[in-house]
Backbone bond lengths (Angstrom), bond angles and torsions (degrees), N, CA, C in turn:
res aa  C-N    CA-C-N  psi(-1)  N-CA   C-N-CA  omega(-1)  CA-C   N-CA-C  phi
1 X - - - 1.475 - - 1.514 109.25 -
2 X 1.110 129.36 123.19 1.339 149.48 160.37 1.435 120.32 -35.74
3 X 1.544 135.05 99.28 1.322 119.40 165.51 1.257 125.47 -68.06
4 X 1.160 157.30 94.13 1.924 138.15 173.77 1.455 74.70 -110.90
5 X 1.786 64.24 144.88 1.846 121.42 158.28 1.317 115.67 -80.59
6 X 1.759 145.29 80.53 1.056 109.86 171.06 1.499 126.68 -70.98
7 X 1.290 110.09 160.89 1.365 138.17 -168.31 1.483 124.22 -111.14
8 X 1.258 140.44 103.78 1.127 125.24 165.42 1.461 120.00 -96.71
9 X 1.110 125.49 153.13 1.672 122.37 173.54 1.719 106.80 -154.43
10 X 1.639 81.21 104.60 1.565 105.16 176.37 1.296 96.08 -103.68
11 X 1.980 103.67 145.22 1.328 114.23 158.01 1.474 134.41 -123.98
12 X 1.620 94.64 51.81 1.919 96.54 179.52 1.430 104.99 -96.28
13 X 1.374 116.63 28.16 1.742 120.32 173.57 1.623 90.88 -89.64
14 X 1.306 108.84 -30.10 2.135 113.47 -163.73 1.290 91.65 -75.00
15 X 1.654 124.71 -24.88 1.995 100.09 -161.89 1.106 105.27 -45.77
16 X 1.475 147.45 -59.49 1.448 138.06 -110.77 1.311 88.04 -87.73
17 X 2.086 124.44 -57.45 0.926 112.87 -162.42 1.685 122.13 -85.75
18 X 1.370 92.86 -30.45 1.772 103.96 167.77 1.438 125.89 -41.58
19 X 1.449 114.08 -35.83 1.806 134.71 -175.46 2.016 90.24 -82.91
20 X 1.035 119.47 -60.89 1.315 124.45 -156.11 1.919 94.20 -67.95
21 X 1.546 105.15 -36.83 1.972 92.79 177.99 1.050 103.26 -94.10
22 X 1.469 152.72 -1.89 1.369 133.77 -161.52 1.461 86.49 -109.18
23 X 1.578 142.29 -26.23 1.158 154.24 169.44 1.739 103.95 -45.99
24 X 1.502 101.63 -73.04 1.132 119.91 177.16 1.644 133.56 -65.04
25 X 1.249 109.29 -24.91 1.193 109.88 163.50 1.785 119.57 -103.29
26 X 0.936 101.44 23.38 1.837 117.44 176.05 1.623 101.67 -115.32
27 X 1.364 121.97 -46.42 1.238 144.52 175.91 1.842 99.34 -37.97
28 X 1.629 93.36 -74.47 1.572 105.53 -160.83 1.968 101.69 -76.15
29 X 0.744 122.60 -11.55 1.461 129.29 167.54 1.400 114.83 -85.10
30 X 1.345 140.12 -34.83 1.417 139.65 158.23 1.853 106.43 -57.32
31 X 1.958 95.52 -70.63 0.789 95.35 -154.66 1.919 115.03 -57.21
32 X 0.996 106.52 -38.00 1.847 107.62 -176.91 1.517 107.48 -76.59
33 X 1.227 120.48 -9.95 1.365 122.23 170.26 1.568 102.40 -71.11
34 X 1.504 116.23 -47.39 1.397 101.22 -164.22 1.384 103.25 -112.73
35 X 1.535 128.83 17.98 1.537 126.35 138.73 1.569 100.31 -61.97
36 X 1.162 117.84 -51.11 1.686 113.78 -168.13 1.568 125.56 -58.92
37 X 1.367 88.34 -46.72 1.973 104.36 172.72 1.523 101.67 -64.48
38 X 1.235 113.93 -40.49 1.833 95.82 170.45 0.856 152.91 -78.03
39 X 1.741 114.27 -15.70 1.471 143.16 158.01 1.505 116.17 -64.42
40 X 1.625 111.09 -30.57 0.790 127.23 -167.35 1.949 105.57 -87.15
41 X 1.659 112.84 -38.46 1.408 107.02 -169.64 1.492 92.48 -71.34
42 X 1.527 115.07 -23.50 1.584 103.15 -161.26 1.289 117.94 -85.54
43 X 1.640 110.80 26.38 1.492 118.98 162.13 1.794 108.77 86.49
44 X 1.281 111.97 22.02 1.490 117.72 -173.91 1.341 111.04 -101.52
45 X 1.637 125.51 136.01 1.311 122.33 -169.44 1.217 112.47 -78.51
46 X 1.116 119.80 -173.82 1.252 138.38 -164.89 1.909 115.34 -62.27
47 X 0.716 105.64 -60.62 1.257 124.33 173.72 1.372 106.71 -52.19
48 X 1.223 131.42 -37.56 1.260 143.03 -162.95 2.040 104.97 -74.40
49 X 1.565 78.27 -58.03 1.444 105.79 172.03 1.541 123.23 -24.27
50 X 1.927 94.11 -84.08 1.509 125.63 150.63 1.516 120.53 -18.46
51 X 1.584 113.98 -53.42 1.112 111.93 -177.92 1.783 132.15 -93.23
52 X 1.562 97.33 -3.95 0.883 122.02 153.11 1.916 135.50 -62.29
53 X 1.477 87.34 -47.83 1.205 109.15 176.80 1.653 122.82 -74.14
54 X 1.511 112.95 -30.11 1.266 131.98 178.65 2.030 103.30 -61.52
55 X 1.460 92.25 -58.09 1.363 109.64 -164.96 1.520 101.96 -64.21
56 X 1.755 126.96 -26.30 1.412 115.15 158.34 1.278 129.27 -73.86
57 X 1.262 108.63 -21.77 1.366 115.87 161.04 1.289 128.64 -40.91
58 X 1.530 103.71 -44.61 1.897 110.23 -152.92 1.628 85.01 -92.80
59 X 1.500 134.48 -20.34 1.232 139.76 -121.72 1.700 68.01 -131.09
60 X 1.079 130.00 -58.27 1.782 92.89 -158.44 1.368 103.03 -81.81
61 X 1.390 125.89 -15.59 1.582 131.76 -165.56 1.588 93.72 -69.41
62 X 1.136 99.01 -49.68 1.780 89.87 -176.88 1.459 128.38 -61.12
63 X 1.457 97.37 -49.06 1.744 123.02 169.00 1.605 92.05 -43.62
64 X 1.606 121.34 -76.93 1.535 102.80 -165.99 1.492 120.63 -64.81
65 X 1.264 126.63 -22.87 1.310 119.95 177.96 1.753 113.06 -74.27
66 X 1.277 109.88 -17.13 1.427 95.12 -178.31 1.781 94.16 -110.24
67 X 1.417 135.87 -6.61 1.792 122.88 137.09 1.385 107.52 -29.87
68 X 1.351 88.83 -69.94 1.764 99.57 -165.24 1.563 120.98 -37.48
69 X 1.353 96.65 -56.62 1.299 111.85 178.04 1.575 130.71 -56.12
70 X 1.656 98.47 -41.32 1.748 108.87 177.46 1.837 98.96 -74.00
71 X 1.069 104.47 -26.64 1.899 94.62 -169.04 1.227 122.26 -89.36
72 X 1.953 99.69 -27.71 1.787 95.50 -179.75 1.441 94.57 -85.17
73 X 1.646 138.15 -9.07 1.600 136.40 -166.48 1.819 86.65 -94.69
74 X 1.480 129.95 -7.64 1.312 100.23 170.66 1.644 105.15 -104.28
75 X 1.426 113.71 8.32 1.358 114.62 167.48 1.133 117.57 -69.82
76 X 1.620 113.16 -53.93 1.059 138.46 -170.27 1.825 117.44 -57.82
77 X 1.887 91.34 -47.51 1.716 84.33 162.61 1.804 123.76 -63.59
78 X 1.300 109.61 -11.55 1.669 106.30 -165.45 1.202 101.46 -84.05
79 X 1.440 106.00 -43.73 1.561 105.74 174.20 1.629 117.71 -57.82
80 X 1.650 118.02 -50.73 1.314 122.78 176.58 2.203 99.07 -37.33
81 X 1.087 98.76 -63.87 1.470 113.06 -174.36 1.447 99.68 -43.09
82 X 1.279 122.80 -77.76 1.703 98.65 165.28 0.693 149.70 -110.40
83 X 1.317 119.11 63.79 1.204 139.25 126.43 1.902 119.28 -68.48
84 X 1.330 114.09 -32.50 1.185 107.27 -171.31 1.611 110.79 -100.93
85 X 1.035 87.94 0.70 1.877 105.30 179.14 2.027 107.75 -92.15
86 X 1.159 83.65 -46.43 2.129 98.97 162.62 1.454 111.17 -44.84
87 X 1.734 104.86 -65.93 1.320 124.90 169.43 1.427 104.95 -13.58
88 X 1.606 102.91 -92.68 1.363 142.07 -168.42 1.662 113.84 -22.83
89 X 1.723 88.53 -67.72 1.848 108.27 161.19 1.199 107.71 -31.74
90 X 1.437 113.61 -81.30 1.646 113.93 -168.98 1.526 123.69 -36.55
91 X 1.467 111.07 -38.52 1.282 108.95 -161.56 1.822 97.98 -86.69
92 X 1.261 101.26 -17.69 1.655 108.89 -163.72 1.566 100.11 -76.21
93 X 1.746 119.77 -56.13 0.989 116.69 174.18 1.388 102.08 -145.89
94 X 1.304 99.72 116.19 2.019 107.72 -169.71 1.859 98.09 -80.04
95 X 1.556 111.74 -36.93 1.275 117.36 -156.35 1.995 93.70 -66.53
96 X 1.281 120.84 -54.22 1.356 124.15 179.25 1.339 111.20 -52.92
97 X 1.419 126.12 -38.83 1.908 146.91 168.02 1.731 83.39 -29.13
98 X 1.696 97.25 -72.99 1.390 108.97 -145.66 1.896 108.26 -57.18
99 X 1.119 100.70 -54.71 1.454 115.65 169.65 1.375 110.57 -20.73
100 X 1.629 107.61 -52.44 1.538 128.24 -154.65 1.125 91.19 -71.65
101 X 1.281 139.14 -61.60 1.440 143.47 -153.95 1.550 108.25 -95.77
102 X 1.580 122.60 -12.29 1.546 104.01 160.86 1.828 110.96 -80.97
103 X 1.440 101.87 -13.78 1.538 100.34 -176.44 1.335 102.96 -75.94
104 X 1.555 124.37 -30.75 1.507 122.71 178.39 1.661 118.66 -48.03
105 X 1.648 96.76 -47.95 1.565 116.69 -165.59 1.408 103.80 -71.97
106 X 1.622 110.84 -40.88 1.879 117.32 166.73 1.174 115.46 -28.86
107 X 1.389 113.72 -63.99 1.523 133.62 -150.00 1.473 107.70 -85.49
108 X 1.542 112.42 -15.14 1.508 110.96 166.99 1.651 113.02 -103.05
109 X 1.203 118.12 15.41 1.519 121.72 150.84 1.065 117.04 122.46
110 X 1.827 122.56 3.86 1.205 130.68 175.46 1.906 121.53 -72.86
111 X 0.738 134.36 138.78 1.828 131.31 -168.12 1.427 83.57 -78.37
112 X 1.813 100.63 167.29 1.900 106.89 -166.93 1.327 100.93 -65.20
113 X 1.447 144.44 -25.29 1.374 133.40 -131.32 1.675 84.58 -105.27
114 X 1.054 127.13 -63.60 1.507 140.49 -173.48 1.301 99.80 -61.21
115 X 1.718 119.74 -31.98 1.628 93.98 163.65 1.474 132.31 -109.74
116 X 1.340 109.47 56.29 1.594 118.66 -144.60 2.082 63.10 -147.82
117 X 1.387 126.51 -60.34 1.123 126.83 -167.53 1.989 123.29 -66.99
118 X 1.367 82.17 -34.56 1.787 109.84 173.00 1.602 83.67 -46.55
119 X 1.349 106.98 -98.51 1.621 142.83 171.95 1.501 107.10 0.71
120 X 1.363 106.09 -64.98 1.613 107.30 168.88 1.168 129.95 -41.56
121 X 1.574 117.49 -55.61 1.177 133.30 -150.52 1.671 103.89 -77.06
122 X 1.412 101.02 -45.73 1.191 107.09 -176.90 1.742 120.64 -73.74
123 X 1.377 101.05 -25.70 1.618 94.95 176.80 1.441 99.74 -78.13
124 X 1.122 116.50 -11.18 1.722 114.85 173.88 1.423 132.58 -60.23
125 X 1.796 86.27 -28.76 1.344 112.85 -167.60 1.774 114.11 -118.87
126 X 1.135 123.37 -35.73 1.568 130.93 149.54 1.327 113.01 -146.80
127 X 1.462 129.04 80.49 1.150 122.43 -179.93 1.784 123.45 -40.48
128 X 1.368 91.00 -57.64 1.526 119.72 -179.80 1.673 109.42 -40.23
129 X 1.647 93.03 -73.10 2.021 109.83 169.66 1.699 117.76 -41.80
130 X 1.181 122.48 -13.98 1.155 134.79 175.45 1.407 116.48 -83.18
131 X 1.489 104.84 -74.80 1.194 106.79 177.34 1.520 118.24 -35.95
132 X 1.662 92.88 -55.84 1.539 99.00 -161.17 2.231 121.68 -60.39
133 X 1.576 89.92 -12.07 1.306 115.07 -171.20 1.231 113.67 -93.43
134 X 1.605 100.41 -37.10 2.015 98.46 -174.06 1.575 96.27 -128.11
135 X 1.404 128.62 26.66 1.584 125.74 139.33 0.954 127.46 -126.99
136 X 1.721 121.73 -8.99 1.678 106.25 178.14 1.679 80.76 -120.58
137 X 1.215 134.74 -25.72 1.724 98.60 -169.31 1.708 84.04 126.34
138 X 1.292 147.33 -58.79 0.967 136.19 -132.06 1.520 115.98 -80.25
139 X 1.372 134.81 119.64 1.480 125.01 -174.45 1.633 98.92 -130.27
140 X 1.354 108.31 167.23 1.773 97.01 -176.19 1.143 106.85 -89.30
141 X 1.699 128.49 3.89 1.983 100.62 165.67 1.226 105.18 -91.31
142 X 1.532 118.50 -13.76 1.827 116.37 179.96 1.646 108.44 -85.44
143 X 1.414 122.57 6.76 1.749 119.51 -166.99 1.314 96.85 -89.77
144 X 1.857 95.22 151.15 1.598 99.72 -169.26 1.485 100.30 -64.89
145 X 1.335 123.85 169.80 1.750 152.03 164.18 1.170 122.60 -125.36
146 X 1.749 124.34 60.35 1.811 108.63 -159.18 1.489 90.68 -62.72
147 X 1.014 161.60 18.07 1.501 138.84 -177.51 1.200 112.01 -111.43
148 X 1.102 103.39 -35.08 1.612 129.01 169.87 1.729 113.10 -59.03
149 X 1.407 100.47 -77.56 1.563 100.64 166.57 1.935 127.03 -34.68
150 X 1.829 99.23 -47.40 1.396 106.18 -179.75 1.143 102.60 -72.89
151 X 1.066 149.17 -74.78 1.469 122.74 -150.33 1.624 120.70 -86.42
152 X 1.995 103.83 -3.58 2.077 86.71 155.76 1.242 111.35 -67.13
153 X 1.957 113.88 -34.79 1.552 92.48 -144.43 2.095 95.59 -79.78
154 X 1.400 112.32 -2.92 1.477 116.71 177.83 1.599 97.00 -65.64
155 X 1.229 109.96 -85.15 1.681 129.11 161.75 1.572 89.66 18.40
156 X 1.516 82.28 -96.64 1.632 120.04 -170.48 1.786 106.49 -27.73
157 X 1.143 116.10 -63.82 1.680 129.48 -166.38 1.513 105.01 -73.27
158 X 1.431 107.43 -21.84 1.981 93.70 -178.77 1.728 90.03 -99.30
159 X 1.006 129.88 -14.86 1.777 124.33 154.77 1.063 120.76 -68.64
160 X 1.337 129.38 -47.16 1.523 128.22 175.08 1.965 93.84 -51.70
161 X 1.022 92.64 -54.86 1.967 101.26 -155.13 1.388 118.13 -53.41
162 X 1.713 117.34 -27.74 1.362 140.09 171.21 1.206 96.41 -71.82
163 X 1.501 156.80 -42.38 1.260 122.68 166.81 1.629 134.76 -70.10
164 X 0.577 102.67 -10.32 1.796 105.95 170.87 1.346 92.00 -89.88
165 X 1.170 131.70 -27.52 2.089 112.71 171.94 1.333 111.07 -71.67
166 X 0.932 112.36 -39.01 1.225 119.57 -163.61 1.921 97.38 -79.07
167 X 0.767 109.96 -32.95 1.732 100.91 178.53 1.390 97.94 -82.42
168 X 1.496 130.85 -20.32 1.878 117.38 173.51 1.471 109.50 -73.25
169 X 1.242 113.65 -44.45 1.394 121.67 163.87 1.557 129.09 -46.19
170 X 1.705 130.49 -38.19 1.137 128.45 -163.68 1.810 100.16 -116.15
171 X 1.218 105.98 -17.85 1.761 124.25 178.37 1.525 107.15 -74.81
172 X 1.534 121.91 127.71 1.573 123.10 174.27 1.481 96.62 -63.13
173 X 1.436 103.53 158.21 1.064 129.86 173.42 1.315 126.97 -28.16
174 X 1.208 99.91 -77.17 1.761 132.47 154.98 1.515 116.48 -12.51
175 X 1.560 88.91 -65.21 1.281 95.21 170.48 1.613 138.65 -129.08
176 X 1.121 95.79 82.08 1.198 139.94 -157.78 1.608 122.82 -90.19
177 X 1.398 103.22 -32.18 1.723 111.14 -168.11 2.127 86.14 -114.84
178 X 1.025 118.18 -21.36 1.414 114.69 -179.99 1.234 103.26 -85.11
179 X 1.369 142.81 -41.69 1.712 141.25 -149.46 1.769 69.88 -87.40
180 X 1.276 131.45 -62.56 1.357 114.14 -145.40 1.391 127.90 -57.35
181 X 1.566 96.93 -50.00 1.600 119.85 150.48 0.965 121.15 -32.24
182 X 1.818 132.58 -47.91 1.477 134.46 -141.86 1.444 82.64 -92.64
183 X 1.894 110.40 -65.47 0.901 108.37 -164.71 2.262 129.32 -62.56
184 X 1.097 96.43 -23.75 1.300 108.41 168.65 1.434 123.54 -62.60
185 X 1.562 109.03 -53.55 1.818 108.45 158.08 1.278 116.00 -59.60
186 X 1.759 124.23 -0.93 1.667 94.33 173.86 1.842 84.41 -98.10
187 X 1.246 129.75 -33.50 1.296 104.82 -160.70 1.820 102.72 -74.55
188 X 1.332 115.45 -14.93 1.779 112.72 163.49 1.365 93.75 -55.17
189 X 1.226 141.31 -71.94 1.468 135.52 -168.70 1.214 126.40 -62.37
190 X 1.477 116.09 3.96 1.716 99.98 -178.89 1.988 77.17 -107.43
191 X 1.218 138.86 -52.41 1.535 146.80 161.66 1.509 100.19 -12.17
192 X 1.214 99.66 -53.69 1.890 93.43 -165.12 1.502 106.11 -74.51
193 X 1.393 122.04 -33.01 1.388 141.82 -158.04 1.779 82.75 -87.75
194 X 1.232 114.55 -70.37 1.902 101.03 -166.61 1.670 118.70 -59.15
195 X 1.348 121.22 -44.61 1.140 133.40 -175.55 2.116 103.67 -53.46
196 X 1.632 102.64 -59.21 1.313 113.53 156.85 1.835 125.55 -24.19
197 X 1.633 93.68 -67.73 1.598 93.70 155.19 1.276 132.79 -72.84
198 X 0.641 145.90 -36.58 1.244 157.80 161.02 1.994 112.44 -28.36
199 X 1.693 86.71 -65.91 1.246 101.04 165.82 1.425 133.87 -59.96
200 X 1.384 113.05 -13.93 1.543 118.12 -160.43 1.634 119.91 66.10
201 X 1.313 111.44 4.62 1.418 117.35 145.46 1.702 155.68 -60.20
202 X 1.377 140.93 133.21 1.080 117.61 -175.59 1.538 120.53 -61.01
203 X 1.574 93.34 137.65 1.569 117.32 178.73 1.372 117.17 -60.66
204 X 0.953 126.50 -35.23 1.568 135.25 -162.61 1.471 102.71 -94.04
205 X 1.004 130.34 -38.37 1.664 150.93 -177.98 1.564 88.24 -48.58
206 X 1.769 98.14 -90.84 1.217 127.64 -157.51 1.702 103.66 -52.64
207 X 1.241 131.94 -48.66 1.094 132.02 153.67 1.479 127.23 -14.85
208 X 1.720 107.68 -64.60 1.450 103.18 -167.30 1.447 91.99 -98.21
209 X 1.176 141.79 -21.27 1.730 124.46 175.66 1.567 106.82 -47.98
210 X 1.622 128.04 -66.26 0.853 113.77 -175.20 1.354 127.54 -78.37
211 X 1.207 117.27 -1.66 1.646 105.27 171.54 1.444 117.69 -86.01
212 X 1.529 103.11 -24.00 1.600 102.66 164.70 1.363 131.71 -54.30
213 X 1.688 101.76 -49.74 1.687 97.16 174.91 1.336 91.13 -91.40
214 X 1.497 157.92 29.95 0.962 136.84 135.83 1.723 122.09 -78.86
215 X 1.675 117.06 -8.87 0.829 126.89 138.08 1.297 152.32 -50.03
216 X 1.117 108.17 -68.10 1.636 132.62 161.18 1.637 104.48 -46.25
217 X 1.240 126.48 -55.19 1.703 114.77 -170.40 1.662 104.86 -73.12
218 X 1.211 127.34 9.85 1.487 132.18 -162.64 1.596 75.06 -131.14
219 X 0.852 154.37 -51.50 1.335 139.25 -156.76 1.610 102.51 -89.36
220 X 1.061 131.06 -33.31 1.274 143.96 156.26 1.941 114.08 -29.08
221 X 1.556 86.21 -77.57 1.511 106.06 -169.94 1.780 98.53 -52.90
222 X 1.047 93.48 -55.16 1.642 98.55 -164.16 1.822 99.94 -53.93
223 X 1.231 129.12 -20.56 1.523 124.97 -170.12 1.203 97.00 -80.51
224 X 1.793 98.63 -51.62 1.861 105.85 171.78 1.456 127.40 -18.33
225 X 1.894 95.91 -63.36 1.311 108.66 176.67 1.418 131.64 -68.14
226 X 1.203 107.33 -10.87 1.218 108.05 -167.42 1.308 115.34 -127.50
227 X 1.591 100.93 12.18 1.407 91.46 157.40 1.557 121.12 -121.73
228 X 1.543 118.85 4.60 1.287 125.09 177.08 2.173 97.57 -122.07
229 X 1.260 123.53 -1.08 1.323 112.25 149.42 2.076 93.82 71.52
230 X 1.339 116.08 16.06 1.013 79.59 -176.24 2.277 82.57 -138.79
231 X 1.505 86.42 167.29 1.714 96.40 -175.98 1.789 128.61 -56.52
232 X 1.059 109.98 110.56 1.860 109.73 -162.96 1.113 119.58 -101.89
């Protein structure tokens, strides 16, 4: 007879930080790709480019880490809020609490007695952790982290952003608006492809969504540039 171990492997512990770097490092790879292709169609040298590109760098890393920060810190207050509003209930009227949460367990397929018993046990044991888990949504691998969020999706966006420099830097002159492009849609495609895995998402999906509009905003800029000749 065969022993196995089953195994499960869930990954909704990765949302918080997975959303905040795949954000951020897709972000700073579009976006400095197609600051660069536009400085670049509008006839500006190299140096110009470079320094262009640097200064979006420092400029979106900050911009997204302090997004990050104001939006998952207004998550974080809603949740604080109920949580202390849950609180409040319980202590005000536990017997209506209880009601509330055997009707939850009802309605997901349990008969009244077994969910009248569910209900018990658990307010016995974390009333509060219950509620907050099986009526509003809130569990502690899904709770916001603004600190957490800000500095992957920073992380993340001044890494994305160093590759498109780094291809203006090692790319001839000449060709200059093609290496960046070429090379930037493959690192959109290995981003869409890891994050995808990572996620337990499809590969092929995630792949071509973002290289498309990682296309299009590079094909954009570059028309930008090159048809008003001046720095964008």
């Amino acid at each position: 007879m065969r022993n196995s171990r089953h195994r499960e492997r869930h990954r909704t512990d990765r949302i918080g930080w997975l959303r905040a770097t795949v954000l951020g490092a897709n972000d700073g790879i579009v976006s400095t790709a197609s600051l660069v292709i536009g400085v670049t169609a509008a006839a500006a040298g190299r140096g110009e480019v470079l320094i262009a590109g640097v200064a979006g760098l420092a400029a979106g890393a900050m911009s997204m880490a302090a997004g990050e920060y104001v939006s998952v810190s207004s998550q974080a207050d809603t949740e604080a809020a109920d949580r202390e509003r849950e609180r409040d209930e319980l202590a005000e009227d536990p017997e209506a609490e209880l009601a509330e949460l055997t009707a939850i367990y009802r309605n997901r397929g349990l008969d009244e007695q077994l969910a009248r018993q569910v209900a018990e046990q658990l307010t016995r044991s974390d009333a509060l952790g219950a509620h907050l888990r099986d009526e509003l949504g809130i569990s502690e691998a899904l709770s916001a982290r603004p600190i957490q969020a800000a500095l992957a999706s920073a992380a993340a966006f001044a890494a994305g952003a160093v590759l498109p420099l780094a291809a203006v830097v090692l790319a001839p002159e000449s060709l200059e608006i093609f290496t960046v492009a070429g090379t930037s849609l493959l690192f959109l495609a290995g981003l869409g492809a890891l994050s995808a895995s990572v996620g337990g998402a499809p590969v092929a999906r995630a792949t071509v969504r973002v290289t498309f509009w990682g296309a299009l905003a590079m094909l954009l800029t570059a028309a930008i540039g090159a048809a008003f000749g001046a720095v964008v």
